[in-house]
C-alpha positions as CSV (number, residue, x, y, z in Angstrom):
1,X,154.9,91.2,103.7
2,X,152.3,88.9,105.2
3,X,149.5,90.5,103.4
4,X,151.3,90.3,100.1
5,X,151.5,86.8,100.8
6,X,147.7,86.2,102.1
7,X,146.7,88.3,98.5
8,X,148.9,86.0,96.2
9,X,147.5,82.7,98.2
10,X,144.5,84.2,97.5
11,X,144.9,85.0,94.1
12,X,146.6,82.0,93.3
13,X,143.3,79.6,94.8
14,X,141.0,81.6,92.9
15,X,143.0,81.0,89.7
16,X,142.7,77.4,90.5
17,X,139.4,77.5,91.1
18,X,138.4,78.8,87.6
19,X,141.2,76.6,86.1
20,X,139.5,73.2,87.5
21,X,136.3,74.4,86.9
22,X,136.9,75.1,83.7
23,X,135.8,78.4,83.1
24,X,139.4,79.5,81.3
25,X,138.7,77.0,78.6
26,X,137.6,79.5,76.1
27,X,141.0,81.5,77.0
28,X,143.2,78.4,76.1
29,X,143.4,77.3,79.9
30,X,141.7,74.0,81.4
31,X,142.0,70.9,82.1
32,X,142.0,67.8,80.0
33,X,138.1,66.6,80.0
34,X,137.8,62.8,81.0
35,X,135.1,61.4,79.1
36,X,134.4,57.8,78.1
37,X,131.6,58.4,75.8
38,X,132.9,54.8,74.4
39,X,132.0,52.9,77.1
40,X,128.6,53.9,77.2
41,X,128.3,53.0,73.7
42,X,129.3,49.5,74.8
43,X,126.9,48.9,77.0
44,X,124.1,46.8,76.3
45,X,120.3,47.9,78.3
46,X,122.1,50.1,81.1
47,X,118.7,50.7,82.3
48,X,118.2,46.8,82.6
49,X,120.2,47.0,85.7
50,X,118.4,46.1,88.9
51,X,119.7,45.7,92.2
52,X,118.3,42.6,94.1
53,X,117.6,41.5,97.7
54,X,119.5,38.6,99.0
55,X,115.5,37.2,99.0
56,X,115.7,37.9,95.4
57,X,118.9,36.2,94.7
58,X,118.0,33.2,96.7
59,X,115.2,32.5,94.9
60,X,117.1,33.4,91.5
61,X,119.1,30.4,92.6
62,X,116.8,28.2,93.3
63,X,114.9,29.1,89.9
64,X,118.2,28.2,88.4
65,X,118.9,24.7,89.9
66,X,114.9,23.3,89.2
67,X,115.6,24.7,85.6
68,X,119.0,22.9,85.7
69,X,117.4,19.5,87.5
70,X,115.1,19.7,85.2
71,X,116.9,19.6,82.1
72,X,119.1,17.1,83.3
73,X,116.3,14.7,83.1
């Protein structure tokens, strides 16, 4: 009895496994793909992105308030 049981567990993972992995989608089986092809659409310059240091963002600031006294004048 415990083997029957160890061989369905077993069966039943590797059913999963090709189930969430897709590989039964030509059979009918799959799940539902989660894309958001939209969103990328969307976006404007992905590739513009940059992380910055916190040197980089001081200095960004400062840029901002001389540009800002300055036009205040």
């Amino acid at each position: 009895m415990l083997r029957l049981t160890v061989l369905v567990l077993f069966l039943a993972n590797g059913l999963y496994l090709a189930w969430s992995q897709g590989w039964l989608r030509a059979y009918g089986f799959g799940p539902a793909q989660q894309t958001e092809s939209h969103r990328l659409g969307q976006q404007i310059k992905p590739d513009a992105i940059r992380l910055l240091s916190a040197e980089d963002e001081k200095r960004l600031q400062e840029k901002a308030r001389a540009e800002q006294a300055a036009a205040a004048l």
